[in-house]
N, C-alpha and C positions, 0 to 999 in steps of 0.2 A: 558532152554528148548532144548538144543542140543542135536541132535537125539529122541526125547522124545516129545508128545503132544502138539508139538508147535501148530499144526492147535486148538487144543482145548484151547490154550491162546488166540491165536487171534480172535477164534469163541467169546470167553467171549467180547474182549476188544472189537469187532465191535456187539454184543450182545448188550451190556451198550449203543456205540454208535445209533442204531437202534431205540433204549428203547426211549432216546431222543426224533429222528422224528417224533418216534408215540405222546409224549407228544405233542410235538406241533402241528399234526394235528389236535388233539383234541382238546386243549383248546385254539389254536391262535384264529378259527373265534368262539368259544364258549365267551371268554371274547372280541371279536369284536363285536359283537352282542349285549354282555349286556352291554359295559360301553363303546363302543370306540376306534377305530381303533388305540387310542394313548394310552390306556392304555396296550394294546395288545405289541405295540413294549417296553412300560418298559418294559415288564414282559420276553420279548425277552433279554433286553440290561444286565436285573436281572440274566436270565442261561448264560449271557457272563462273568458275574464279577464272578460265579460259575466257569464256565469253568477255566478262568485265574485262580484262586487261586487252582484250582486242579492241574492245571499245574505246579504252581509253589512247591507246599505241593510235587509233584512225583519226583522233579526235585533234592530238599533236601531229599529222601527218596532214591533214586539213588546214591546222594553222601554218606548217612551215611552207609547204609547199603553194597552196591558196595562197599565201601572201608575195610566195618568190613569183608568179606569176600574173598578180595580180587581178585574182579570182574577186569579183564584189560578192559582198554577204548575202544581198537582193536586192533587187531591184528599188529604186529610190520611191517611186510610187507607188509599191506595195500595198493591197487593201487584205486587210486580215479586222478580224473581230466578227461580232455576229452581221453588222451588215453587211459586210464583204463576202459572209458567206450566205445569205439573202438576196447574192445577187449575181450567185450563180446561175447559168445557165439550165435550163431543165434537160439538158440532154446529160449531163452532169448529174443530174438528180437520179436519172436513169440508169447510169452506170455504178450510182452510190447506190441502190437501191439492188441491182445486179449482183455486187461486193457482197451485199449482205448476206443475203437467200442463198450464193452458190458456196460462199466458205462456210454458212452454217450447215450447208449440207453434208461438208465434207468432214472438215477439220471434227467436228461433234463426233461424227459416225467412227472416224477413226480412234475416240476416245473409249468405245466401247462396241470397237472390232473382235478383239483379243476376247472378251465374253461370248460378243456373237456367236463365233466360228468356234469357239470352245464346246459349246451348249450346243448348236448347230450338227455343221460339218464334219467337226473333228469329236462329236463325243463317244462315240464309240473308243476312243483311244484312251489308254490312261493317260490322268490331270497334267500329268508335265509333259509327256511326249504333245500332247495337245495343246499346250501353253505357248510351246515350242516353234509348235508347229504353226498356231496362229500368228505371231511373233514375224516367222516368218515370211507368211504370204502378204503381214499387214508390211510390212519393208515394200511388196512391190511398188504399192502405191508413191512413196516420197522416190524410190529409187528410180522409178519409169520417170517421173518429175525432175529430179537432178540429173537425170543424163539426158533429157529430150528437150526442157527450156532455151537451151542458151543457141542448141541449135535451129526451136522453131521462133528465136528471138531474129535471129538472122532473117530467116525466112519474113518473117512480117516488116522488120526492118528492108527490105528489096523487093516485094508482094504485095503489101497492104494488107486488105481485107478482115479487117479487124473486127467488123460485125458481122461479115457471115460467121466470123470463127467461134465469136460467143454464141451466137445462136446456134452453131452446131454443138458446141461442147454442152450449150444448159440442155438442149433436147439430147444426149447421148447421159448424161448425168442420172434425169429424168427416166430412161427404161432402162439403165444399170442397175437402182433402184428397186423398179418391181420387178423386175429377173432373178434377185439376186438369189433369191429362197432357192430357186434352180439353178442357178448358175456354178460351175466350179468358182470356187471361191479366188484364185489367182485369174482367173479372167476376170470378174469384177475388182478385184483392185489391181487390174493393168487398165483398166477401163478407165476406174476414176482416177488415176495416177495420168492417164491421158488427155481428161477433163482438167484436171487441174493444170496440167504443162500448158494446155491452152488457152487454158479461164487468166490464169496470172501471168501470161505471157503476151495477151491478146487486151487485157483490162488497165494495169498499171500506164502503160505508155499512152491508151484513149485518154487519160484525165489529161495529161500535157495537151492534148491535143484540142479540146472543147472548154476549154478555159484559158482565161489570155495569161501570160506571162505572170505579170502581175497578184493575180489572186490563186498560183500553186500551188505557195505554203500553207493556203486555206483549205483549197480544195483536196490537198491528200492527206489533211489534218482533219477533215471532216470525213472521207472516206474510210480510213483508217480507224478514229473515232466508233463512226456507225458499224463498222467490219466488227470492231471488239465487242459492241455492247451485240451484237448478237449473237456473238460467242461465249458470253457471260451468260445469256438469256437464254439459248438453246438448252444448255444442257442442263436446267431447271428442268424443261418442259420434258426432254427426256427421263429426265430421272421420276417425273413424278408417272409417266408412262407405262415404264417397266415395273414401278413399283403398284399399279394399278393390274397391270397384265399379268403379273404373276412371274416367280423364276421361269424360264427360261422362254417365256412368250413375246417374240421384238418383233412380232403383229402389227400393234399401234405404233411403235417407234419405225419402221421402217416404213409405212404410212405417213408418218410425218416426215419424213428424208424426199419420199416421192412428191408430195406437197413442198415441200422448200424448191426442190428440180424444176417444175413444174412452173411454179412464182419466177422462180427465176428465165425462166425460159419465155413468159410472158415478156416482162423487162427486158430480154434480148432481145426479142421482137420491135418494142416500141423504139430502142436506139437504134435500129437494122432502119426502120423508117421513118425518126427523123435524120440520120444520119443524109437521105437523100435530099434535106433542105437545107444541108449545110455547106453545099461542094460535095458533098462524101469525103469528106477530108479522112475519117476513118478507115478507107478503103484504099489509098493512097502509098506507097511506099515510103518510109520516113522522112527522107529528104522535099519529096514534092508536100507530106501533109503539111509537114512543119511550111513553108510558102505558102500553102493553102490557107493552116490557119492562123497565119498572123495577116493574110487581108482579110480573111473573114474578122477577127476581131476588132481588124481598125476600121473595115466597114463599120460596127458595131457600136464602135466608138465613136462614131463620126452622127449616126443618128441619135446613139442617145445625147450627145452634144445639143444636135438641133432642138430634139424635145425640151432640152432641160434650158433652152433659151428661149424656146417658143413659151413655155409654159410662164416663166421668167418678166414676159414679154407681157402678160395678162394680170401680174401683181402689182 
């Protein structure tokens, strides 16, 4: 996929993955309901032994195919370890920093939707019609995400504009947030289901593009990295929230969703305008950023060359 539709590979590959969450909103508390909270986690433990054997079926399909074609494994001058990733780009830093603030806004809130909107919106209902019913509106979210990805992967793959669109999605993210207390509860999660199809359709294909060839496997190994441990980290800070707030008070927890939007939407700002000292290669339609930024990094290359011979030149 170099220079070429990548955003619309990876709309697909996090498409399937989305397609997933929606299954199991729907059917986790549907078969808790009829047969038992344990038959529920089989049927969890059953898409894990799925899952591994895909893994493992892509992993032999890598080596047969990669190899009949002639796929390298990477790049021969590869820089990986801690320097290599010290010597990233700061507009990289920006977009890892982006990653953070907008998945913990999400992926968090989504872990403790189904409460929400239990306690909320849907309490007047009895506990299972409610359970149910949250269950279901929390689906819109992954499912507006798996049907709208792979098509606004297109769109940015022939469009560009990769930083207005984060910058719109963290400021939309940001008043879904404090709305929400009013809002019907399926238009906030078509909202952020709509944030998300553009946060990770619009963020994954930027790191290709603000880091050279070379330093990749670092840079989505760092991004990646940072995305988890804020996902680990968030829902600490939630939990010690609600348990401060009281049952059924998501006062300060959604306080801190609006604050993560917020942080985030800063971040989108600052890569919107270094984006303009770079070419705007992130604005660029796939084909022309990819050209774009492999002169900008062999400019790049070429002065740090000179420095690191001028300096050289003084030892």
């Amino acid at each position: 996929f170099k220079g070429k539709e990548v955003a619309f590979a990876l709309g697909v590959n996090l498409s399937f993955a989305r397609g997933g969450s929606v299954i199991n909103d729907i059917l986790s508390p549907w078969i808790a309901s009829r047969y038992g909270a344990g038959d529920a986690f089989w049927f969890g433990t059953l898409l894990c032994f799925g899952s591994c054997a895909s893994n493992i079926l892509s992993v032999a399909l890598d080596l047969i195919h990669g190899e009949a074609i002639g796929l390298p494994e990477a790049p021969t001058n590869a820089e990986s370890g801690l320097l290599g990733a010290l010597s990233l780009r700061r507009q990289f830093w920006y977009l890892c920093g982006l990653c953070v603030f907008l998945y913990s806004a999400i992926l968090p809130f989504n872990n403790i939707a189904s409460a929400f909107f239990v306690e909320t919106a849907f309490a007047d209902l009895p506990l299972l019609e409610a359970q149910q019913r949250a269950g279901n509106v929390m689906s819109i979210l992954f499912l507006a995400a798996a049907l709208g990805t792979p098509v606004f992967g297109l769109v940015i793959d022939n469009v560009g504009m990769r930083s207005q669109c984060l910058v719109g999605c963290s400021a939309v993210l940001t008043v879904t947030y404090v709305s929400m207390a009013s809002a019907p509860p399926a238009f906030s999660m078509f909202c952020l289901g709509m944030v998300f199809m553009v946060f990770a359709g619009a963020l994954w294909p930027a790191i290709a593009l603000v880091v050279a060839e070379k330093q990749l496997g670092t840079a989505y190994g760092v991004a990646t990295a940072a995305q988890n441990g804020g996902l680990a980290f968030t829902p600490l800070v939630v939990g010690h929230l609600q348990t401060s707030a009281g049952a059924g008070s998501f006062g300060p927890v959604m306080h801190l969703f609006s604050l993560l939007g917020a942080i985030g939407t800063a971040f989108a700002v600052l890569i919107y305008h270094t984006n303009k000292a770079t070419l705007g290669v992130l604005d660029l339609p796939s084909e022309q950023a990819a050209l774009g930024a492999a002169k900008l990094h062999e400019e790049e290359a070429l002065v740090l060359a000179a420095q690191t011979k001028e300096i050289a030149s003084y030892l």
